[in-house]
N, C-alpha and C positions, 0 to 999 in steps of 0.2 A: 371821088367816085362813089356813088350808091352802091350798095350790094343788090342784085338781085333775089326779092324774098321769095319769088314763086319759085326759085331753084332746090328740091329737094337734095337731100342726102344722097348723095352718090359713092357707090360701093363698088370698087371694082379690084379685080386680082392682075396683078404683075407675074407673068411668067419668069419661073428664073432666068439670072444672066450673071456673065461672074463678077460685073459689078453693077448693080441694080442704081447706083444714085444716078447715073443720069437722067435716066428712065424713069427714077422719082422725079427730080429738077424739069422735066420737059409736061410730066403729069402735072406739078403742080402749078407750072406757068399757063397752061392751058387751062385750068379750071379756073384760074384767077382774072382770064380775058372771060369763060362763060359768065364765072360770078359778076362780074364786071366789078372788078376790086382792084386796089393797085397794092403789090407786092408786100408792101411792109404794115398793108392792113390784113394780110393773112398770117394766122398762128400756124403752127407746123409742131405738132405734136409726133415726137420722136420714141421710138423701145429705151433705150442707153443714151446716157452721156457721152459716150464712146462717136456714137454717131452724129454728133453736132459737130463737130469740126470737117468732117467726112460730106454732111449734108451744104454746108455751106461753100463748101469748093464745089461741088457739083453745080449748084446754085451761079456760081462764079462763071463757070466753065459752059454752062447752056446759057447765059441773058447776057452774062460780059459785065460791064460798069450801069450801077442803078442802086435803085433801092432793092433791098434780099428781106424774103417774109421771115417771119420772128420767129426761129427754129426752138424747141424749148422740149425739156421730158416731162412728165405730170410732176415729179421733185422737184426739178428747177424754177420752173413756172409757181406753183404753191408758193414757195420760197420766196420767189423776186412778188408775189400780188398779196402775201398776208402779212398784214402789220402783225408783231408781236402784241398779244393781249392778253393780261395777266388772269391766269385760270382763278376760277373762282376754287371755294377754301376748301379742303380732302378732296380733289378732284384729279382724274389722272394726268398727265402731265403726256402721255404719247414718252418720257426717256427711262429707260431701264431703271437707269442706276436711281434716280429719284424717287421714282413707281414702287422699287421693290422697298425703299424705309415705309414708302404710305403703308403699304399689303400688308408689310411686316405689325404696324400699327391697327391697320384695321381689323386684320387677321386675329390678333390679338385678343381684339374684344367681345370677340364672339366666341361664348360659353362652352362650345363642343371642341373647340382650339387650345382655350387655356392648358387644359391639362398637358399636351403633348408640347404645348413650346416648352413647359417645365421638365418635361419627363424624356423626351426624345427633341432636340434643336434639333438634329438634320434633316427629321420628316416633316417638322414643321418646316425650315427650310425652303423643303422640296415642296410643301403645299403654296406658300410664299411663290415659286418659279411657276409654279400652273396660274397662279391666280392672276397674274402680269400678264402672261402669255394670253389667259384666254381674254383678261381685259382690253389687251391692245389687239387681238386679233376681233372683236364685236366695237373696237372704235372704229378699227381698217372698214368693216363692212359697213359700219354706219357713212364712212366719211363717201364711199359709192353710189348713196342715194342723193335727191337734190334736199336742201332741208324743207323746203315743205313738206316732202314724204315723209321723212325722216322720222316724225313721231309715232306714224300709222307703223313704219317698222320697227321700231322700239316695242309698241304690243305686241306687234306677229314673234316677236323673242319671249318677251316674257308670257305667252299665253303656250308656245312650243317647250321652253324651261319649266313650266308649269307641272309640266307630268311626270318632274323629278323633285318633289315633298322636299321641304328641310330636313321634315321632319326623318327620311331617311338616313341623314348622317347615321343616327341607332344601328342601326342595318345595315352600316360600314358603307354608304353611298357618300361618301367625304366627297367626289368628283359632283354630284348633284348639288350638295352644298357653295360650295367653292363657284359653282356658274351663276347659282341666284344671287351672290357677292359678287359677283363680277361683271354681271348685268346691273343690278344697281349701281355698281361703284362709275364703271362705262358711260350710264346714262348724265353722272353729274357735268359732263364737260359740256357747256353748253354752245359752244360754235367750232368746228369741224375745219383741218386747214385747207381740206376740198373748198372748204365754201369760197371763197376766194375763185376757184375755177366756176364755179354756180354761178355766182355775177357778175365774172367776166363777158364782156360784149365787142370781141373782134368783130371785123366785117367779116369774116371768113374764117373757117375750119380747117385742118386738114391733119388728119389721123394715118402714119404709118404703123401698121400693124406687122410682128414679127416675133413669133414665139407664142402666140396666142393674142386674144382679144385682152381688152385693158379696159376692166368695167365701169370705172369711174370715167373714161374716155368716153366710153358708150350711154352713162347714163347724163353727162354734161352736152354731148351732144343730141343726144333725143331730146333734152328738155329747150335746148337754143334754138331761136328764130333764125340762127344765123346760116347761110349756105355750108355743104359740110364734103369734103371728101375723103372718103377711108379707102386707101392704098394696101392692100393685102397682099404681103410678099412671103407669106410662109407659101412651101411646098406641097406637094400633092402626098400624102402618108404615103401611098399603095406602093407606090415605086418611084423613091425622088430623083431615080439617074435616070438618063434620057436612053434608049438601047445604044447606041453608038457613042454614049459619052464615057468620059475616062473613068473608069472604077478605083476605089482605092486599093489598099494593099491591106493585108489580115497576118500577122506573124502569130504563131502560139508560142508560146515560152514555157521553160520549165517552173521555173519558182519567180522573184521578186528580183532577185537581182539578175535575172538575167533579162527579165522586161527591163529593168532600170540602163541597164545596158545597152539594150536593144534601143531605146529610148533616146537616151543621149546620142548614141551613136548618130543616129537617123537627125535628133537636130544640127549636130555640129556636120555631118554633110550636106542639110542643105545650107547651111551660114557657109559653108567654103565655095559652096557654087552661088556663092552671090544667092540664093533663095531667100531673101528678107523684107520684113520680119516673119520668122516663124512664131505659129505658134503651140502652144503646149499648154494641151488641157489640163485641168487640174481635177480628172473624174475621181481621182485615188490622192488626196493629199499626200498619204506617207510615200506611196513610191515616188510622188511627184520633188518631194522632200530631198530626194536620196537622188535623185535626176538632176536637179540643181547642184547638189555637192560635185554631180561628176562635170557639169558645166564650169562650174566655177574653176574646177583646176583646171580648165581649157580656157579660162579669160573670156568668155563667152557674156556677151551682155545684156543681162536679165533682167526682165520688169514683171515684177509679180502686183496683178492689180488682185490679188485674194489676199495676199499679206498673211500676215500670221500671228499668235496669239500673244498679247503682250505678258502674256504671262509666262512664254518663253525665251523671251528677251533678256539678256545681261542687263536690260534697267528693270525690268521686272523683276529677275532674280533680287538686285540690290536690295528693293525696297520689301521684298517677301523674307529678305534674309537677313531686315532689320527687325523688322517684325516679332522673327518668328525666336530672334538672342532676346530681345523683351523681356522675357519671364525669369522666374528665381532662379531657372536650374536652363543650361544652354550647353548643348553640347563641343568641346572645341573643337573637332572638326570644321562646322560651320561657322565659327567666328574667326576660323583661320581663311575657310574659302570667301567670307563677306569679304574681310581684310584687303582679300588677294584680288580681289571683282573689277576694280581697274577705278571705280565709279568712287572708292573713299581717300583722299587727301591724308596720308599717316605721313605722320612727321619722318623723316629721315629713314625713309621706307627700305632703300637699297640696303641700310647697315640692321634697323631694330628690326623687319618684319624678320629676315633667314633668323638673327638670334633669337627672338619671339617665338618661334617655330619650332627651332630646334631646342630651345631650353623646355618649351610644354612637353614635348615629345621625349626627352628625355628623362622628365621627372612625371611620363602618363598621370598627366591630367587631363581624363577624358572630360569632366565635366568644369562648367566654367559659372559662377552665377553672384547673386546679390553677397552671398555667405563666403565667398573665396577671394582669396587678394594672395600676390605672389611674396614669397617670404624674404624678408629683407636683405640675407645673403644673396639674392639673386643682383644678375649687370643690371644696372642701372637705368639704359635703353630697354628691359624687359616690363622697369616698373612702370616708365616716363609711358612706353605703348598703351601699357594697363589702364594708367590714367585717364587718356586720350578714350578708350573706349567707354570706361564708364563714365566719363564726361558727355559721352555720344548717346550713351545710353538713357543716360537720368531722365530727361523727362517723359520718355516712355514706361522705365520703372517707377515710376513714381505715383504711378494711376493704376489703379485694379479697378475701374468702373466707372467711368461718365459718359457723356452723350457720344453721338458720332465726331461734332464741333472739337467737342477736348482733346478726342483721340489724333484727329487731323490734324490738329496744331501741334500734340507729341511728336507727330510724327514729321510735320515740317520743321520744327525744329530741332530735330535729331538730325536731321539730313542735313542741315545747314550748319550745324556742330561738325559734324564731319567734312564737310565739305562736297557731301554727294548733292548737294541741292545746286551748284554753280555749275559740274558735270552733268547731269540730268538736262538744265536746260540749252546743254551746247550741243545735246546728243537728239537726235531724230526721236528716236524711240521713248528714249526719255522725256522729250518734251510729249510726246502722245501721250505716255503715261499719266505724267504730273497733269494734264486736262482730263484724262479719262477719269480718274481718281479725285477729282474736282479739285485737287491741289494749289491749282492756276488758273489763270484764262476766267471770262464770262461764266462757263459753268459754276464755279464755286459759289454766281450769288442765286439769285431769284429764288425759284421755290425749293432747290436743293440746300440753301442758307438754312430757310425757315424749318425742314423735316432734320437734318441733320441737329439743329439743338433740340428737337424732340428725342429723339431714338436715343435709348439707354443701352449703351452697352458694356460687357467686361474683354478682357481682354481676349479670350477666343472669337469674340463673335467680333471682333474690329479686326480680328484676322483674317475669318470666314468672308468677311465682305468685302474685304480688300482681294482677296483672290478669288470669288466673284468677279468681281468686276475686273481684273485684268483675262480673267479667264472668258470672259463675252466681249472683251472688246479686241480689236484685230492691227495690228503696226504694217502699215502700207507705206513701203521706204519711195524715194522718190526715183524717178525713172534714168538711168544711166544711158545720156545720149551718145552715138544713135542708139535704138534700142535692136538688137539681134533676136529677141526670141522675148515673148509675150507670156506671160502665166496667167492664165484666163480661166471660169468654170465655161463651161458648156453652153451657157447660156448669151456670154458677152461675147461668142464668136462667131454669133451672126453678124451677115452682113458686112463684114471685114473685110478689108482688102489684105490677108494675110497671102505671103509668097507661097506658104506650105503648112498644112496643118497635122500638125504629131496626137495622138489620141492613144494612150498607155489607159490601162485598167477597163476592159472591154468585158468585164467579167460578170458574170451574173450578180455577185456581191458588191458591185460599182457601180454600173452603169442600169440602170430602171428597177434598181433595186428599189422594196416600200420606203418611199420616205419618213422623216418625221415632221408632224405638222406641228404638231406640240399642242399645251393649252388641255383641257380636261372637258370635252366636247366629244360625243358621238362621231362618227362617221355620219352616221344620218340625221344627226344634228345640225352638222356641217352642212352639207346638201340642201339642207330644207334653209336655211339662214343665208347661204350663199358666201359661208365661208371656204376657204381654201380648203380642200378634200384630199387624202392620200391618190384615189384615181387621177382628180386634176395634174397635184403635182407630176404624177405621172405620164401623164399627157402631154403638160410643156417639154416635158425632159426628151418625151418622141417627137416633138417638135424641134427642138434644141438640135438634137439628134438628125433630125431630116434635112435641117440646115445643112448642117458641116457635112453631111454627107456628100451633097452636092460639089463640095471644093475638088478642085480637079488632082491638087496635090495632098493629097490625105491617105496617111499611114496607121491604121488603128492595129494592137494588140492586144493579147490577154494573157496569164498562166495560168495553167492547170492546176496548180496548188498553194496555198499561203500556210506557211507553218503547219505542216504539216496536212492542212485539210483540203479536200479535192475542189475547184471553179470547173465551171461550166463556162461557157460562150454566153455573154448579157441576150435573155429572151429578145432583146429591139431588135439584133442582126439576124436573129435566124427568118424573117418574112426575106429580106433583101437576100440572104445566102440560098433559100428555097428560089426565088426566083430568078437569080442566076443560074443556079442547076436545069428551070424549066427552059432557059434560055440558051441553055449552052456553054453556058459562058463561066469567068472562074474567079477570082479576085486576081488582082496585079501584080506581077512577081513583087515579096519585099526589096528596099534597096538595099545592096549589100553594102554594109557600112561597118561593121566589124572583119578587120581581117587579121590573120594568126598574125605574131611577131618571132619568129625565128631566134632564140638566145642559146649561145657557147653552153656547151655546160661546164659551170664554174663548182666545183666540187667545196664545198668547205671543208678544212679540216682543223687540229688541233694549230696552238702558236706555241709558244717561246720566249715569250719576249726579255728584253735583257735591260738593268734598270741598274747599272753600278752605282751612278748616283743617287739613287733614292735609298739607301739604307738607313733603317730606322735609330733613331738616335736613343730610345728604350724599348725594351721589350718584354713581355708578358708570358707565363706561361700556355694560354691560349691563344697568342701570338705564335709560339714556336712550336704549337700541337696542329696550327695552321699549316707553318712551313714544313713540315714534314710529310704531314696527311693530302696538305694539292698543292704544289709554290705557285702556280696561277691563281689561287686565291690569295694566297700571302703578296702577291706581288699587285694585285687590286683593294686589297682592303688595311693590309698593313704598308704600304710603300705609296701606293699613290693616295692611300688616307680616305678612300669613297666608306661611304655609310650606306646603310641602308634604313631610309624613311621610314622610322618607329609607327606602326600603327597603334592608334587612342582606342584605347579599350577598356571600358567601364568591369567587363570583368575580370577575374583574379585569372593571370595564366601562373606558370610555373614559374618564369624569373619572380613575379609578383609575391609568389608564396617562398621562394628562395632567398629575399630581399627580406621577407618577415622574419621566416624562421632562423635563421643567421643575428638579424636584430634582438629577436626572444633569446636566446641562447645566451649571446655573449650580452644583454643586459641580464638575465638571471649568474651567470657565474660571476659579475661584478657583484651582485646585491650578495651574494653567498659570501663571498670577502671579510662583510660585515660579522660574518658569526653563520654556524651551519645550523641545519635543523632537522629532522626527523626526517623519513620518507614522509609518509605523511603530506608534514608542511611545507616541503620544497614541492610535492604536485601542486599543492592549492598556489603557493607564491608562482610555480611558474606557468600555469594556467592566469592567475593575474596580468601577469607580466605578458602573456599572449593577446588577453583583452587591450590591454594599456597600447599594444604595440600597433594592433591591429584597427584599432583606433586612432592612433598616431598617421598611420600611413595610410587614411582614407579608404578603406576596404570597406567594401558595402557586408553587410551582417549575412546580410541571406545570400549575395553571392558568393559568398566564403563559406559556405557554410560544409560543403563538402569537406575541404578544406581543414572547418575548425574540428568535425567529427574527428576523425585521421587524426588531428593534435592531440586530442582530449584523450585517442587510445595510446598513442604515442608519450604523452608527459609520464604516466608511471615506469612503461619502460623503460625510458631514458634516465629517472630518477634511480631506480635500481642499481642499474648497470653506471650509473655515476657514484653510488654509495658502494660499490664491488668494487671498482678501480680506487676510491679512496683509502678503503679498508686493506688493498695493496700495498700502499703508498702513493699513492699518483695523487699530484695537487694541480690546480689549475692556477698556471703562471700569466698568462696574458690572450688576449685574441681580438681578432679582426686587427691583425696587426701587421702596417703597411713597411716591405723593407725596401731597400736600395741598396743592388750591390754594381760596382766595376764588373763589367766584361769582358770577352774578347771585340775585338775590334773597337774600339772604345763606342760600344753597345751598354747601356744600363741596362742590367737586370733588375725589373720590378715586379712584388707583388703583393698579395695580401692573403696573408696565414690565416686561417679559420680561429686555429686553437693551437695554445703551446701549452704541455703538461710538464713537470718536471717529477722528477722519483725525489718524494722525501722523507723514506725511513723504506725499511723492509727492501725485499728483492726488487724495488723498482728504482732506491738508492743509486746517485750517479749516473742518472738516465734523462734526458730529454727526446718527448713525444712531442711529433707534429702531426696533428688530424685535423684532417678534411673532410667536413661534413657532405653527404650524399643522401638524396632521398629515391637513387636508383636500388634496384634491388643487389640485395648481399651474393648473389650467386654470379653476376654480370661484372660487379666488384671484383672479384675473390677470381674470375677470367682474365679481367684487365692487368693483373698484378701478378699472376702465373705466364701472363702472354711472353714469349720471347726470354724467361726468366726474368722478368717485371723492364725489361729493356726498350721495353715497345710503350709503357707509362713514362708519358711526361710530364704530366702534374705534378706526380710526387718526386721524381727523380730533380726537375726544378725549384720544386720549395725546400728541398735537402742542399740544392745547391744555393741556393738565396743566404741560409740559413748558418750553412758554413763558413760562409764569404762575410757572415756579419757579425760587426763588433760584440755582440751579443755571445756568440759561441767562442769568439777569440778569448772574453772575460770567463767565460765556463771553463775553460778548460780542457780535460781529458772526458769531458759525460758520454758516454755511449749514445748516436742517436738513433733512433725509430720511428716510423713514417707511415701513416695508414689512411684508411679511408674508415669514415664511422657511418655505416650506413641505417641510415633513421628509422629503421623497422620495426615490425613486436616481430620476436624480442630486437633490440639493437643487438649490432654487431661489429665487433673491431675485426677491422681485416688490415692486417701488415703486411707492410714491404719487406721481406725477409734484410734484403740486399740494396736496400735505398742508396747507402754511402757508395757500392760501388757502380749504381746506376745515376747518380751524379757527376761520378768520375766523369765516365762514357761521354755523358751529356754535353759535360763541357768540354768535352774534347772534341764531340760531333759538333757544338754549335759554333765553336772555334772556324772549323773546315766545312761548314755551311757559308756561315759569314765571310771568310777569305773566297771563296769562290763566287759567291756573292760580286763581292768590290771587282773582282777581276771580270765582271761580264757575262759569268754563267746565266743559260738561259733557265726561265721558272715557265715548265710545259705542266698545262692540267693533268695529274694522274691520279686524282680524283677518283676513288671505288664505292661502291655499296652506299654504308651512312656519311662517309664524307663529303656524299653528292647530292644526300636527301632532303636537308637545310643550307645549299648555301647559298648564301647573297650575293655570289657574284658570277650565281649562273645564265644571266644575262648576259654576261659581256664573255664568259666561256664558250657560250652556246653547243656545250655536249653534246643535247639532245641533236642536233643539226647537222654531225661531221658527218660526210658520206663517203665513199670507198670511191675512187676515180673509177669510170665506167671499161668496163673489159674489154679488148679488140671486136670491132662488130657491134658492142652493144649500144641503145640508146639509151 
């Protein structure tokens, strides 16, 4: 059948209905008997993909069995009419990831640039993201026109661009610069994938419009011979409800989670009443974010066609968190959390990752890198892990600087070292990744092959642009049949046959808020070129907007405040809420879908618990400073064995500086053994010996340095007050010395002695001293050891008892002993146990009758006070802070 050529362009509007395709399908079989065309020689130019499946049932459903005209979007169509055609050479390419090596290239080479890619990357960078942007958005406008125009507006740009000088960059116009670059770079592509639509030649036309006009629709049909019908289904702006049609419903809320609340509520009642698919706008990502969580723990089945960004993804994390161990110096934290990521293949994971973990964690190695390897007393499973990672690693470490090409292949073969490359491609996410990232797939070759071995780079900037690009590209997982509830923006929920439409973040900060257009263009730059303008955007969005208004089932809210700062109601709803007031009329009660839950009140309080068989098989003095001070901690940390997860900390805490000075110490009175020496030169030898130490144990210089000050006032003291005790008699016998004695209940007593002094001549004759070094103050000391008549110390009352009990004092014989604390101050100071022997008695006669009650059942209830409750680890599972008093007669 001929087409009819004297049939002009017909434009006509569709009143809303609340589902408009029939109404399209009947439009467009009757234009196709005027045009006098048969069915599948007319084209059917659709807003959304969303709406081809939607259009061809309708299609189905008005003609019955036949030919159905060729439904298509201007992407789809482009796509199925342009052969691939290899751009000619520096020319844009229309894909990001490719576009920004060229920019980054081009950008380059223009003299007023150099200086800053040197001096500042990230604003170079940031000129790099304009200069894409405004390329690809002067390609979009070009691709609108038909190409025989298309040169005439190429001048109308460059003669408008014209009135911003290069010469301006001087004068800090870099945005003027950057457009006359970006108009030339625009101009090199020389065929357009519109064109394709240009010399198409259906017998027929037919344009649904919805959400706005579609200019490239508009300028292929003005230029065609061919009969054309444009179907106009947007709304009337003024008032899109009809007076007697159903209005939606308007909730205000307090803050974010109680829209998210209110949110989910309202879609899981309509998925209970059978109301499906709902759907749910995505005007506010984050609340939308947090709405999904509360679905999900309702098993709710959700299809997000907005997806999210792969560079939030667990494959994303993976390969950001390969990346970013690369370098000399790597924190372990993150090589603990890569490890842990699900996505790497560790040998015998269940036994070496916990031992891997807890042996860094106990020997704080916060840092992990090129220069560190674990030290050969370590299990063997710590080393065989080690390996495996810098097996993972190498050929990432092994490059400080080549092209994009080298980097890519460090980086695929690092992943396939581990094993995260075989995961990756089993995973959704992962495989979008490894494409996005040109890792795989078709993208890897054509012109992103040929730019990728140009671009030079070191190792930040292969970082930079690896998370670039996951950070613009988006993971849209596949749709969980049937689908219950749709995640949509605003714009793809025209025309939908949706059950019920949910609309959160109604807020002046969400909804008609200024867009961003992007690109480094005027506003009336924009305008005058006929590119995408802040007003436009604005304008489809009240289009968008006008739509879903219409929906008979539609619940929008807003809050009055987001952290802290006050929302307003989005300016679109205040015309529609004015003309409901002039009308009388009100919005739609919300549906109540939150209702209270009624719960007992269950009081917490203290436990008890009772554990005869767990009694420990040694014990410690701050083991049993434990059991006395809470037994609900003794009975969590020493009985059932829990730890509390070390945190990695580059800088020096107190254990850290306890663990040195105890090491200084008893290496310097080792080296004094050898022969003594002056005051003098025992500060200089044990200042040495603090370097040597503190170097030993990986202490960074300057975050010690507090630390080393404090020593440096500290070593003459302590040399003094050690040359005064000499000049006594008092010699230094042994320290850091680990004992073992039998207990009650056949319990081992263990621990480790600071320092054993013996009397060897003068009044200190037939004496042994045991001190315990402190770097608390001597006044808190000299409290602790008066408390109770020193009965309430159990440190030293312990190492008295250690002490007594070992073959050591059996060999002494009758010495007198004494037991102090030496607390590390200017000046030092010894502070004695007057009465240690007879608070060892005690001791072991209380730990005796702890232990037996113990075995028998006795319960261990938290009684926990003051400081015993202000560090402990295992106030979690005591939950103090929580007990409540059972509520009074009457009360609630």
């Amino acid at each position: 059948m001929n087409p009819n050529p004297t049939l002009a362009t017909e434009r006509r509007h569709l009143p809303h209905q609340p589902d408009p395709w029939g109404a399209v399908a009947a439009e467009l079989q009757a234009f196709a008997q005027r045009a006098e065309v048969t069915p599948r020689d007319l084209w059917v130019i659709l807003p959304f993909a969303q709406h081809l499946p939607l259009a061809r049932e309708a299609w189905s459903r008005q003609v019955g069995v036949g030919w159905m005209p060729r439904f298509e979007t201007t992407d789809t169509l482009t796509a199925a009419l342009q052969p691939r055609e290899p751009s000619a050479a520096q020319a844009p390419t229309g894909d990001p990831v490719v576009d920004r090596l060229m920019a980054a290239l081009l950008l380059s080479r223009q003299s007023w640039a150099q200086s800053v890619r040197r001096q500042d990357p990230a604003v170079f960078q940031h000129w790099v993201r304009l200069l894409v942007e405004t390329t690809h958005q002067l390609m979009d406008a070009a691709s609108g026109h038909a190409p025989a125009r298309r040169e005439h507006w190429w001048a109308e740009v460059q003669a408008r661009l014209g009135a911003r000088a290069g010469a301006l960059v001087a004068a800090g116009d870099v945005e003027g610069a950057l457009s006359h670059v970006a108009c030339a770079w625009a101009q090199l592509r020389q065929a357009a994938p519109t064109d394709a639509l240009f010399a198409a030649r259906p017998a027929a036309w037919a344009v649904v419009q919805a959400g706005g006009a579609d200019p490239v629709m508009e300028a292929v049909v003005a230029q065609s011979k061919r009969p054309a019908l444009w179907l106009d289904l947007d709304p009337v702006l003024a008032f899109p409800l009809a007076p007697s049609g159903a209005l939606p419903s308007l909730t205000v809320c307090q803050d974010a989670e109680d829209e998210a609340q209110v949110a989910a509520a309202r879609v899981i009642r309509h998925v209970a009443d059978g109301e499906v698919p709902v759907a749910l706008v995505a005007q506010d990502r984050g609340l939308v974010r947090r709405i999904r969580a509360l679905l999900d723990r309702e098993r709710v089945r959700v299809h997000d066609e907005t997806g999210w960004k792969l560079s939030t993804t667990r494959a994303g994390a993976c390969v950001m968190g390969l990346l970013r161990l690369g370098g000399a110096r790597a924190a372990t934290e993150d090589l603990l959390d890569w490890l842990k990521g699900g996505f790497v293949d560790v040998p015998q994971a269940a036994q070496a990752l916990p031992l891997f973990e807890a042996t860094l964690r106990r020997a704080q190695v916060a840092w992990v890198g090129e220069g560190w390897a674990p030290p050969p007393s370590w299990p063997a499973p710590v080393g065989a892990l080690w390996a495996f990672w810098r097996d993972t690693s190498q050929p990432l470490s092994r490059l400080s600087r080549g092209s994009l090409a080298q980097w890519q292949q460090a980086l695929r073969e690092s992943l396939q070292r581990c094993g995260a490359w075989a995961r990756l491609q089993q995973d959704p996410a992962g495989l979008q990744l490894l494409q996005a990232l040109r890792l795989d797939g078709p993208g890897a070759l054509g012109p992103y092959a040929e730019q990728s071995s140009a671009v030079d780079f070191d190792r930040a900037d292969h970082l930079a642009w690896v998370d670039e690009v996951l950070e613009s590209s988006s993971f849209r997982p596949a749709a969980m049949e049937p689908v219950e509830v749709v995640i949509a923006p605003l714009s793809r929920c025209m025309l939908r046959p949706f059950a019920a439409v949910v609309l959160p973040g109604c807020d002046h900060s969400h909804l008609g808020a200024p867009a961003r257009v992007g690109g480094c263009l005027s506003e009336a730059e924009r305008r005058d070129l006929g590119l995408p303008t802040r007003d436009q955007a604005w304008q489809e969005e009240r289009l968008a907007l006008a739509h879903v208004l219409t929906h008979p089932r539609l619940s929008l809210s807003w809050r009055r405040s987001h952290q802290g700062q006050p929302l307003q109601m989005s300016a679109l709803l205040e015309p529609l809420q004015l003309a409901l007031r002039r009308a009388g009329r009100s919005w739609t009660p919300a549906i109540q879908a939150r209702w209270p839950d009624m719960v007992d009140h269950q009081p917490v309080g203290p436990t008890a618990p009772s554990a005869p068989d767990l009694l420990p098989e040694r014990l410690s003095a701050t083991g049993y400073e434990a059991l006395r001070a809470c037994p609900y901690r003794f009975f969590a940390l020493r009985m059932l064995g829990l730890e509390e997860v070390e945190t990695l900390d580059d800088e020096p805490d107190r254990r850290d500086q306890g663990t040195w000075l105890h090491a200084v110490l008893h290496a310097f009175h080792q080296d004094r053994k050898r022969g003594g020496r002056d005051v003098q030169g025992d500060v200089q030898r044990l200042l040495a010996i603090g370097r040597e130490r503190r170097e030993a144990q990986g202490l960074d210089e300057a975050a010690f340095l507090t630390e080393w000050l404090q020593f440096e006032r500290l070593a003459p003291a302590y040399v003094r007050w050690l040359h005064e005790q000499e000049a006594e008699g008092w010699g230094f016998d042994r320290g850091e010395w680990p004992v073992a004695v039998p207990g009650p209940a056949e319990v081992e007593l263990r621990g480790v002695l600071d320092r054993v002094d013996r009397g060897e001549h003068g009044a200190a004759a037939g004496q042994v001293r045991l001190i315990d070094y402190k770097t608390s103050s001597a006044d808190s000391l000299k409290s602790r050891v008066r408390l109770g008549r020193g009965l309430e110390d159990t440190q030293l009352a312990f190492y008295a008892a250690l002490w007594e009990g070992s073959p050591e004092a059996a060999r002494a014989g009758g010495e007198h002993l004494q037991a102090g604390y030496l607390a590390l101050e200017v000046p030092v100071q010894w502070i004695e146990h007057k009465a240690v022997s007879d608070s060892a008695a005690a001791l072991r006669k209380g730990l005796a009758e702890d232990l037996r009650r113990l075995g028998e059942g006795a319960g261990l209830p938290p009684l926990g006070e003051g400081p015993a409750c202000a560090h402990c680890a295992a106030d979690g599972l005591c939950r103090k802070d929580h007990w409540a008093e059972p509520p009074r007669e009457g009360e609630v």
